[in-house]
C-alpha positions as a printed NumPy array, in Angstrom:
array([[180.949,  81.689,  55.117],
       [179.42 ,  82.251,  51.202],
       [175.713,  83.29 ,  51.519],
       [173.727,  81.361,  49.014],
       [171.069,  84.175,  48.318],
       [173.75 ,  86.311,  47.263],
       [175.12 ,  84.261,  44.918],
       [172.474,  83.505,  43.308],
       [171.463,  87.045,  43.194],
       [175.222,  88.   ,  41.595],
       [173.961,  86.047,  38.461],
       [170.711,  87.884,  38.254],
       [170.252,  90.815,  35.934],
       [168.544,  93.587,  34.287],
       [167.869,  94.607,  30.555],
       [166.495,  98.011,  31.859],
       [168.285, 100.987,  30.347],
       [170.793, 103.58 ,  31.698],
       [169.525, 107.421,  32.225],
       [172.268, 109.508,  32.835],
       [174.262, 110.383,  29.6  ],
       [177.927, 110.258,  29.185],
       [180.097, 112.257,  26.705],
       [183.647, 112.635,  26.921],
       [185.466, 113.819,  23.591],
       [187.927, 116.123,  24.958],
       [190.945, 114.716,  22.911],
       [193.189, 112.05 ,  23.314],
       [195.563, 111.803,  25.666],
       [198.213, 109.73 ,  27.888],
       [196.573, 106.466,  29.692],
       [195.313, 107.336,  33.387],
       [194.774, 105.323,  35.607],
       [192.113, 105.33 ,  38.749],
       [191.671, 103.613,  41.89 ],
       [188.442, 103.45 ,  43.572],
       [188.317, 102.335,  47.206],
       [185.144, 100.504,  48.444],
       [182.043,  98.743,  46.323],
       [179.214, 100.103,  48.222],
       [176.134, 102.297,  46.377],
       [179.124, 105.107,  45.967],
       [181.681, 103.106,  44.348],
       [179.611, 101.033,  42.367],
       [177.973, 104.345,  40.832],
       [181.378, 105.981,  40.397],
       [183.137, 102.713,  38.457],
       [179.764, 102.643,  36.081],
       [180.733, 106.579,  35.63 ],
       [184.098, 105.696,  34.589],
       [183.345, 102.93 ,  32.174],
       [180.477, 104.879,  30.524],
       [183.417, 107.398,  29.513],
       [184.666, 106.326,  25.897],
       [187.954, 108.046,  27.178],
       [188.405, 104.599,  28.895],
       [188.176, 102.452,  25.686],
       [189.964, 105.301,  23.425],
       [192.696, 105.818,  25.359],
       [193.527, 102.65 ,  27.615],
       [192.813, 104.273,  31.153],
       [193.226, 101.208,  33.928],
       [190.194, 101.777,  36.333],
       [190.207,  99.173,  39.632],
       [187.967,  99.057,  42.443],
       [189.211,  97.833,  45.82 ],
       [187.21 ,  96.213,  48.22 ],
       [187.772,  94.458,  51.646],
       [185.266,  92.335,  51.632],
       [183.463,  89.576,  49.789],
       [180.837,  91.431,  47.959],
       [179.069,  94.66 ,  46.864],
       [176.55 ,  95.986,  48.856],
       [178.778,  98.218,  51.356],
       [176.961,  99.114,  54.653],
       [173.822,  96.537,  53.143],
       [176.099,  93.702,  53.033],
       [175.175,  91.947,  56.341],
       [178.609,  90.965,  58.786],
       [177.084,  87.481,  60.48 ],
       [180.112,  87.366,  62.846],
       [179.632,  88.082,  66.608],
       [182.296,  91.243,  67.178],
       [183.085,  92.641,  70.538],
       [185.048,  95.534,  71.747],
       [187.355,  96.743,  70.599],
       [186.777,  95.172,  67.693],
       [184.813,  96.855,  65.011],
       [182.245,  94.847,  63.114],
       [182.018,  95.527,  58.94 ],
       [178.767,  96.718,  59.465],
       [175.916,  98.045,  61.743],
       [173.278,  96.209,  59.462],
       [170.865,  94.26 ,  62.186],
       [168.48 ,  91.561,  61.13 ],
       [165.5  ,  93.618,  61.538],
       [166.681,  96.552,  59.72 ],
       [164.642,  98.01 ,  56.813],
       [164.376, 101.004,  55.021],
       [163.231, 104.359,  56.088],
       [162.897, 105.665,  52.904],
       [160.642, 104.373,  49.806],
       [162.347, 102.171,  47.537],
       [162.251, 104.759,  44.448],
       [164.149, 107.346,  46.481],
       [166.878, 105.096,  47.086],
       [167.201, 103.568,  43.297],
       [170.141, 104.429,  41.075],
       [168.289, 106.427,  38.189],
       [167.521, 104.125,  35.523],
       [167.157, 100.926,  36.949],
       [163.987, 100.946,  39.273],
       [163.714,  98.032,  41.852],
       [162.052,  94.84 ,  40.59 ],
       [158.18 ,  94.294,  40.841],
       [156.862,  92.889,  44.599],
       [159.81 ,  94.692,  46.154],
       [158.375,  96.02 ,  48.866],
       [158.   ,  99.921,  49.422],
       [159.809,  99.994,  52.785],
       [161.881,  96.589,  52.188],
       [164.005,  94.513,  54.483],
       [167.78 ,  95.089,  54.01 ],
       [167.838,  91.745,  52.329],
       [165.974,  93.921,  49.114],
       [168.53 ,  96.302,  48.811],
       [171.786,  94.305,  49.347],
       [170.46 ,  92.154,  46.124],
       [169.656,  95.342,  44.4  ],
       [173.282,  96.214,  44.837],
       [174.671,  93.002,  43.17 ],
       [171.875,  93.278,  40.434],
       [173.226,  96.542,  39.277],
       [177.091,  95.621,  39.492],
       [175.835,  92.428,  37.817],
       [174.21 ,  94.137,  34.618],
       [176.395,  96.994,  34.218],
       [179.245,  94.272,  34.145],
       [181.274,  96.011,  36.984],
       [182.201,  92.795,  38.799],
       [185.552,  91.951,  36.393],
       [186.676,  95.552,  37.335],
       [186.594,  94.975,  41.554],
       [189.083,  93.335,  43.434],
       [187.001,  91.9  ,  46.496],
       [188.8  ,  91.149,  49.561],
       [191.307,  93.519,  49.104],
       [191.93 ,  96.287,  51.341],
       [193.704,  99.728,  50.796],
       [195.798,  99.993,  54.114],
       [197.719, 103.705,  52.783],
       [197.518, 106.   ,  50.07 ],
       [200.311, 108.391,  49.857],
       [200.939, 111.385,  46.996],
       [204.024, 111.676,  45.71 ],
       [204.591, 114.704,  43.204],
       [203.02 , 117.889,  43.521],
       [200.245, 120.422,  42.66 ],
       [200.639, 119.871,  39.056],
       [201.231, 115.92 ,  38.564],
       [201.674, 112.903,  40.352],
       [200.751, 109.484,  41.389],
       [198.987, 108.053,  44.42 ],
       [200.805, 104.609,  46.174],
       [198.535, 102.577,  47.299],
       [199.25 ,  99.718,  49.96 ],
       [197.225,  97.003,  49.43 ],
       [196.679,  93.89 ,  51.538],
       [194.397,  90.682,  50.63 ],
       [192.775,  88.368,  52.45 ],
       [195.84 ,  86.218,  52.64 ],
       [197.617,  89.113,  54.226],
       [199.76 ,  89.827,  51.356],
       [200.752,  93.303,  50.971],
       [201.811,  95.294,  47.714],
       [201.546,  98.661,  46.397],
       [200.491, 100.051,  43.069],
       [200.062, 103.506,  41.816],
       [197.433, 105.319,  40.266],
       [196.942, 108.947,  39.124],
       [193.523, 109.489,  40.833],
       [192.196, 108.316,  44.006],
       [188.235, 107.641,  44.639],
       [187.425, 107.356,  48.136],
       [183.747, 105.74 ,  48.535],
       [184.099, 103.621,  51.467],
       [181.58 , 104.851,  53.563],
       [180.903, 106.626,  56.691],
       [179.109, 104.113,  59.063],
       [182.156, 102.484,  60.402],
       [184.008, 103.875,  63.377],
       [181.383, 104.854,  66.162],
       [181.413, 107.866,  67.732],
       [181.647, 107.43 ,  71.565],
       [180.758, 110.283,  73.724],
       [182.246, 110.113,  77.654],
       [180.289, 111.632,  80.658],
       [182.003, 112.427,  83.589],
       [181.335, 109.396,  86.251],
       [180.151, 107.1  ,  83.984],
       [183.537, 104.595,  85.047],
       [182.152, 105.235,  88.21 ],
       [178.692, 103.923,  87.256],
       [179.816, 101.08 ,  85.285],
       [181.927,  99.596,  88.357],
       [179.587, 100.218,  90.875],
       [177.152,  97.113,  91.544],
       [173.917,  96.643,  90.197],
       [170.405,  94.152,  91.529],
       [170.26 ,  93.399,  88.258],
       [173.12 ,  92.957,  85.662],
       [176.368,  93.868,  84.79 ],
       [176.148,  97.608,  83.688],
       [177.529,  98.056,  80.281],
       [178.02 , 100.932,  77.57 ],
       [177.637,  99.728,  74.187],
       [177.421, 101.406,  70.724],
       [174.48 , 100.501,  68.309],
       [177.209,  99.227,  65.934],
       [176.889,  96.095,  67.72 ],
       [173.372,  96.081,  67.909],
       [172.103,  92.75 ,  66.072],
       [168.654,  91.561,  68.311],
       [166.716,  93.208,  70.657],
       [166.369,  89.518,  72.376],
       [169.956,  90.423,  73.771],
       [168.574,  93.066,  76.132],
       [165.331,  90.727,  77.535],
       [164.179,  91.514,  81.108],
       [166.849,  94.213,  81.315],
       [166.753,  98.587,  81.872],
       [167.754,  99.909,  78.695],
       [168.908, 103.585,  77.902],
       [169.012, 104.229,  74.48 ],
       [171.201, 107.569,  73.664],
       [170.291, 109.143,  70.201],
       [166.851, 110.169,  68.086],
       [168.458, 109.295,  64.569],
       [167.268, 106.17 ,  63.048],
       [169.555, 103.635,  64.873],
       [168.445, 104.926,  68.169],
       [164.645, 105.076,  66.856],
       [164.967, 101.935,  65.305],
       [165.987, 100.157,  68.299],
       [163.972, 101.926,  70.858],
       [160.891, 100.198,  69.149],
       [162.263,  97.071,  68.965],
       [163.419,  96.901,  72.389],
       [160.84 ,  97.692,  74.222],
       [158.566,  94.924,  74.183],
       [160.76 ,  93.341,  75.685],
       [163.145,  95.103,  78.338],
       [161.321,  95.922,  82.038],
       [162.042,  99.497,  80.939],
       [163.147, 101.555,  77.989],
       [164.194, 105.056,  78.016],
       [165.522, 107.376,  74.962],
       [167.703, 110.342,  75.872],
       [167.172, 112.693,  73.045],
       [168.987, 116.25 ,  72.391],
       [165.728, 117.558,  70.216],
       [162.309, 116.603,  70.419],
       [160.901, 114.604,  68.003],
       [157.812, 112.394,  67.675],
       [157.838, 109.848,  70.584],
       [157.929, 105.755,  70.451],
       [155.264, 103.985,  71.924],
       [156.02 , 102.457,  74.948],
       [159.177, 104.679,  75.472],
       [159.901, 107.136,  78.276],
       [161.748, 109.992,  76.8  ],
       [164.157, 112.009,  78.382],
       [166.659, 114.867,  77.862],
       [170.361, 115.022,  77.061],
       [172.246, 113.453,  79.817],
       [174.391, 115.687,  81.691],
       [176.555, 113.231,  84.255],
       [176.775, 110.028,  85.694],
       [177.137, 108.932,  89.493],
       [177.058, 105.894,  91.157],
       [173.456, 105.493,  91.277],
       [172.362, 106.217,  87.699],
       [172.087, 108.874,  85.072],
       [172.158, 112.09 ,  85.608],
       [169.457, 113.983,  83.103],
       [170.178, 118.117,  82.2  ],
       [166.867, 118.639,  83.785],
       [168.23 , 116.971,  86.899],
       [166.314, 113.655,  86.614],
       [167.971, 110.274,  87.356],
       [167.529, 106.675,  86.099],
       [169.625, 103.672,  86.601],
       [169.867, 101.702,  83.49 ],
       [171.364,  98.248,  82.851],
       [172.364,  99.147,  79.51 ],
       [173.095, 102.666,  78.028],
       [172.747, 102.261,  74.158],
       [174.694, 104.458,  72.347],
       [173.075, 105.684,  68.693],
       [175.705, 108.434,  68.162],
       [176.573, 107.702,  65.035],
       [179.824, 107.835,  63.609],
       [183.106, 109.554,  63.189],
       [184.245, 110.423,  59.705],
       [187.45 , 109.415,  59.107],
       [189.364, 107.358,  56.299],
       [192.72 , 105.55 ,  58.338],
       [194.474, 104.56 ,  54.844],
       [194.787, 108.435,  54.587],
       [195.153, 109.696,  58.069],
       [197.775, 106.581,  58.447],
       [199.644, 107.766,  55.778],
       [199.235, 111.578,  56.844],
       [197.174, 112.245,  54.012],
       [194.564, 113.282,  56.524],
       [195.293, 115.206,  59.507],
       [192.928, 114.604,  62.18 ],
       [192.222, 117.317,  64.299],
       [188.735, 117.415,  66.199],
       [188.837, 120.862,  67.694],
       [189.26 , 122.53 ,  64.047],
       [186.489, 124.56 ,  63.082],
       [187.804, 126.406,  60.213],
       [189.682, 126.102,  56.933],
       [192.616, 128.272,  58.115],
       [193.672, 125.733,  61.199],
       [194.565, 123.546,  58.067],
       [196.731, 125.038,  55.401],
       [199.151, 122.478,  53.601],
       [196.672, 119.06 ,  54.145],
       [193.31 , 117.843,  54.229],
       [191.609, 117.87 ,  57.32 ],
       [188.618, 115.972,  59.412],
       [187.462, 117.333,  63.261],
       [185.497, 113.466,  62.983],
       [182.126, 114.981,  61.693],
       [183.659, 117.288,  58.436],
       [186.336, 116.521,  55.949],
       [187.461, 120.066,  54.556],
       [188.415, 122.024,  52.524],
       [186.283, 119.856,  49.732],
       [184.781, 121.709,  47.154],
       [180.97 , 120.404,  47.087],
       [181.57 , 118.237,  49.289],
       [184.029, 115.892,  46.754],
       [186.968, 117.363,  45.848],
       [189.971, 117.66 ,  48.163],
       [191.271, 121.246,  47.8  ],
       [194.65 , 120.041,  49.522],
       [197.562, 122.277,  47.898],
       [199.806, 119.376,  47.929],
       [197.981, 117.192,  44.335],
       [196.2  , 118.474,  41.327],
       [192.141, 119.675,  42.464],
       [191.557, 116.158,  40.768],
       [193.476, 114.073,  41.895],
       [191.202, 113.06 ,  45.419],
       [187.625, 112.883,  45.307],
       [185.183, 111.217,  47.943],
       [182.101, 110.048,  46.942],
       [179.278, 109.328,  49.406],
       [179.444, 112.182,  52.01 ],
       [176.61 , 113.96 ,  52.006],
       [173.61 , 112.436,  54.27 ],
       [169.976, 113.089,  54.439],
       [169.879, 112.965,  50.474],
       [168.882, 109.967,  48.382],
       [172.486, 108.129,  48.421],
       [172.11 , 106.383,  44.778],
       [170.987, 108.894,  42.578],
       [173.345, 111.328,  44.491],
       [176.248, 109.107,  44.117],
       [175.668, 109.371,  40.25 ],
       [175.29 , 112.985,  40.479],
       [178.897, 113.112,  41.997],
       [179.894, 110.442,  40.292],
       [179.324, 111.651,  36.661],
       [180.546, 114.829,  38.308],
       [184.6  , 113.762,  39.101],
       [184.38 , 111.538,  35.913],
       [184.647, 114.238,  33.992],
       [186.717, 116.306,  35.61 ],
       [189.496, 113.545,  36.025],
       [188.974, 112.976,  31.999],
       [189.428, 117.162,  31.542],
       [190.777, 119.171,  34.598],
       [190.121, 122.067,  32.365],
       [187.064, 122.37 ,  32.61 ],
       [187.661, 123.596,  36.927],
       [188.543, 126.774,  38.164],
       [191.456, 127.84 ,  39.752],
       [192.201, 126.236,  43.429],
       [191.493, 129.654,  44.476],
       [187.884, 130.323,  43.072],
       [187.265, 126.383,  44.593],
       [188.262, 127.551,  47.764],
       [186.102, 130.547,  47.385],
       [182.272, 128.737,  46.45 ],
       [183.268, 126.528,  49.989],
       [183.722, 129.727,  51.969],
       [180.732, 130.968,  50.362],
       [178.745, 127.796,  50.963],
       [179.68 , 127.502,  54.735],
       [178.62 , 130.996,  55.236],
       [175.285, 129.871,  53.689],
       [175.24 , 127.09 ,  56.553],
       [176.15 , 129.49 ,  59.241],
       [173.461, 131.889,  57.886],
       [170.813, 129.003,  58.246],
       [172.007, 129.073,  61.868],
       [174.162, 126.084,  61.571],
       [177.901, 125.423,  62.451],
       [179.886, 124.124,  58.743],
       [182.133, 122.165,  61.06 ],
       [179.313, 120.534,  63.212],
       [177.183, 120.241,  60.827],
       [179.262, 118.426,  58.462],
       [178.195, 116.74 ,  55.259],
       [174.486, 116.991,  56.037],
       [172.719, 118.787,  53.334],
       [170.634, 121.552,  54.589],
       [166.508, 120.78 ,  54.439],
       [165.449, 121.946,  50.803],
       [168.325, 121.983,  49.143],
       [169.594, 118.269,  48.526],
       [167.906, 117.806,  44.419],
       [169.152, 121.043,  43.397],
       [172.819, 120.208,  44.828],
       [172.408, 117.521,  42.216],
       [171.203, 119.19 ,  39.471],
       [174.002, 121.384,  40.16 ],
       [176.578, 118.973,  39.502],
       [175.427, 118.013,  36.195],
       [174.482, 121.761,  35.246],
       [177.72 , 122.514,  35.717],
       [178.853, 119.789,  33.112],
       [176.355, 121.08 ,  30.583],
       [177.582, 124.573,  30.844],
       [181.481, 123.303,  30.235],
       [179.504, 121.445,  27.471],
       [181.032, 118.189,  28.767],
       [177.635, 116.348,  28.514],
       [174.668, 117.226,  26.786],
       [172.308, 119.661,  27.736],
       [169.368, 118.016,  27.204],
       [167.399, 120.96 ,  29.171],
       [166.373, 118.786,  31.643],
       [167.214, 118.778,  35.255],
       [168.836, 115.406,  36.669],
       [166.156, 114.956,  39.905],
       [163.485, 113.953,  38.328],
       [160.158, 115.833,  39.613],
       [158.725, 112.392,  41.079],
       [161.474, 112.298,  43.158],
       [161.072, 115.712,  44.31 ],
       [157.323, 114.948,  44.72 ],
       [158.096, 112.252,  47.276],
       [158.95 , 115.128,  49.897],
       [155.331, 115.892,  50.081],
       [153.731, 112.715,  50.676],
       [153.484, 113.373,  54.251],
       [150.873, 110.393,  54.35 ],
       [153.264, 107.958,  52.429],
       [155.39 , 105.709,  55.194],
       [151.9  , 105.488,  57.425],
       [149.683, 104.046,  54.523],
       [152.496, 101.894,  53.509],
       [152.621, 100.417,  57.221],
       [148.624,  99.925,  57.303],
       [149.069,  98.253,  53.879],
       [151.447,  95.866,  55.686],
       [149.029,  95.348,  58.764],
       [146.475,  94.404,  56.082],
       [148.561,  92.035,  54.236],
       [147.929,  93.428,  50.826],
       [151.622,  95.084,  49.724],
       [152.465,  92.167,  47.027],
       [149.119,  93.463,  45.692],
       [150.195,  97.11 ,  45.62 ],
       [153.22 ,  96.211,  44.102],
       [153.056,  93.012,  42.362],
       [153.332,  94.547,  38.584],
       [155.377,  97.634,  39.362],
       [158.408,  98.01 ,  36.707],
       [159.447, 101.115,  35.414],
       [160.16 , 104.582,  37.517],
       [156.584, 105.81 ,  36.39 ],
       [154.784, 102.337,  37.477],
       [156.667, 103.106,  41.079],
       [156.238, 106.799,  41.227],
       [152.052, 106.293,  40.739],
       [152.344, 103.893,  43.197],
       [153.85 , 106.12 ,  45.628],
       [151.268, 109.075,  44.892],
       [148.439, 106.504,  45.225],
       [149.441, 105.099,  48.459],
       [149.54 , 108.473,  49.795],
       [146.701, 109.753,  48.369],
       [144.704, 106.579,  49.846],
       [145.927, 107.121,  53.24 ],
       [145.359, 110.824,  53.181],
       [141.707, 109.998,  52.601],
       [141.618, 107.324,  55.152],
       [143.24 , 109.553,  58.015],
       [140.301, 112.658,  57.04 ],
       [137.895, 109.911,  57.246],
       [138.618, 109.072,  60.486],
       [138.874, 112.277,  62.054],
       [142.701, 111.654,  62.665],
       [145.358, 114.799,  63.427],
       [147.56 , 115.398,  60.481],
       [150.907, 114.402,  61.59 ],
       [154.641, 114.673,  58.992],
       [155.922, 111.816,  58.899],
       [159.241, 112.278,  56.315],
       [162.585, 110.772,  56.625],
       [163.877, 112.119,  54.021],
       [164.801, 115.808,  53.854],
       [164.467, 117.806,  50.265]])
């Protein structure tokens, strides 16, 4: 079914201008051509990349963005269908879902959100955001929407090449076409990751007072009306879990979240430990407590993995690697790390040019849209000159070097995956683009590319709390009612804090960090 607000939102637009410069005059050359899979934040910002290029225009590269369904917006582009098991749904967007992250964080740099958006918004904010920007930067003519990439497979070798696609379209007609780069930005919230205790068949078939006893992921979660007058066991402190912990629990008889670390608690909500077993008569706690749930609510997020190139055996999947040498001619995931990627983009695979694969999108707890043109601006110019990389070799070398940097914070590279490590997620940014500047493929303006507003935002430990009493007082559209530019929205931010900072000392109240995002 066509949703009306997003059509009329495809036709709005923007005359605000673009930040990041582009500069590619590295000499003419044959036509290229690039396929981008998915239209979410990270292939929207890597198709702007491209056509920013004046390689594009100069010398006739063919740039096409494939995307299964109907619209930009990726993982904000709401799937109104009820899905079961096994079935997957498109998304695990809910109705209730906003952000938990302010607005500015989240904006592509350049093109702030429009005045009386909210700071914490609804999804419905964002998913028009999305066709805004595809709208104005005139991406739309360059995406073929419900079209799906069902394989990629390289054919050539380490030196050249092309990728052949298999495409299907909403008809169910399948061809293939070749390109000689591949952009994977299709996301990472797709296939959930499904943990198994020992007993819990033995649980679910055993008879409850009450309901049918059922184990569901949170990628079906829609409305916490569906769990009414039920025992709910929510597995998971991330923000699904979180998220539907609070919503839940006005109105299940009881609501319990099993969490592996502590964090701050939800009112209302019993929390307990990492569950250790199931038997017959409930969960089984590690600290040896028991409860007996009608509902164990998985938030367990998600496995990565990319079928069109594990199909194809692009991508071997192997879930007990934890190194770089269990993997030598392929790329590899264990479901939680793609490697060996070189800053997290590149595929390092020895079988195509260092070029010829990039993913866009992977890292998490980072701000995805200014970080997806980070990357973005990052693989656009070194698809338009491959010179300007090292060797393989010295690739593989800074990813050994960074995983022992991971292990060395007391982390596992292979468990830890994609996540950037607290502190360090604006300077792997500005490393991307100082890297250009030093290859002098952009200008080096002597800037860095985070701006220090958004660095600021990682001390407003006061920020999300005043924004929520601003909401319980009804007076956000007056906050935010003639707030344009990045400046207008980064004093807003800095005032908001600053007011409830004042309030909270006023009061007498415990300081408290409340961040989502980390540095």
């Amino acid at each position: 079914m066509v949703n009306l607000q997003r059509l009329l939102f495809s036709f709005l637009s923007s005359d605000l201008p673009s930040q990041v410069p582009l500069r590619a005059s590295h000499g003419a050359g044959p036509p290229k051509s690039i396929a981008i899979v998915g239209a979410g934040s990270a292939g929207l910002a890597m198709l702007k990349s491209l056509r920013e290029l004046e390689t594009i225009s100069r010398d006739g590269w063919e740039v096409v963005l494939y995307e299964e369904r109907e619209s930009v917006g990726g993982v904000w582009l709401p799937d109104y269908n009820e899905v079961f098991p096994p079935d997957i749904p498109e998304t695990p967007l809910y109705p209730l879902l906003h952000t938990n992250t302010p607005v500015p964080s989240m904006a592509y740099p350049g093109f702030p959100f429009p005045p009386s958006t909210p700071l914490y918004p609804s999804h419905e904010h964002i998913e028009a955001y999305h066709l805004r920007y595809a709208q104005h930067h005139k991406l739309l003519e360059f995406i073929n929407f419900n079209h799906k990439v069902q394989k990629a497979v390289w054919t050539g070798g380490t030196v050249e090449g092309f990728w052949n696609l298999t495409i299907s379209d909403k008809e169910g007609l399948v061809n293939h076409k070749t390109f000689n780069h591949l952009v994977v930005a299709s996301g990472n919230n797709h296939i959930p990751r499904i943990p198994v205790w020992k007993g819990q068949d033995d649980w679910l078939s055993s008879p409850s007072a009450n309901h049918p006893r059922k184990i569901i992921h949170s990628v079906y979660y829609r409305k916490p009306e569906a769990f009414a007058n039920q025992s709910v066991l929510i597995v998971g402190n991330g923000a699904s879990g979180r998220d539907a912990a609070s919503q839940v629990v006005g109105l299940a008889q009881q609501t319990w979240l099993s969490v592996r670390h502590d964090g701050d608690p939800v009112d209302g909500v019993v929390t307990k430990p990492e569950i250790s077993h199931f038997v017959p008569e409930g969960v089984v706690f590690v600290d040896g407590s028991i409860v007996d749930p009608d509902v164990v609510l998985l938030g367990t997020g998600y496995e990565m993995r990319k079928p069109f190139l594990s199909d194809s055996g692009e991508l071997k999947v192997d879930s007990s690697a934890r190194d770089n040498s269990s993997v030598q001619e392929t790329l590899a995931t264990n479901l939680r790390y793609l490697f060996p990627l070189y800053r997290h983009i590149l595929s390092l695979s020895p079988r195509y040019p260092t070029n010829a694969l990039a993913f866009i999108g992977l890292p998490s707890y980072i701000a995805n849209c200014p970080s997806d043109i980070a990357q973005s601006v990052f693989v656009a110019h070194v698809i338009s000159e491959p010179s300007i990389l090292p060797s393989r070799a010295v690739l593989l070398g800074e990813l050994a070097s960074y995983e022992e940097t991971v292990r060395a914070a007391g982390l596992d590279p292979y468990i830890n995956g994609h996540r950037m490590l607290n502190g360090t997620s604006s300077d792997y940014q500005d490393e991307l683009l100082d890297f250009l500047k030093q290859m002098n493929a952009i200008p080096d303006d002597g800037k860095k590319f985070v701006e220090q507003w958004r660095r600021d935002i990682f001390t407003y430990q006061y920020l999300k709390r005043g924004w929520s009493r601003i909401e319980k007082l009804g007076t956000g559209a007056e906050w935010t009612k003639a707030i344009e530019t990045e400046a207008q929205w980064a004093d807003l931010m800095k005032r908001v804090n600053e007011w409830q900072k004042n309030w909270e000392i006023e009061n007498g109240m415990a300081f408290q960090v409340d961040m989502d995002l980390a540095g």
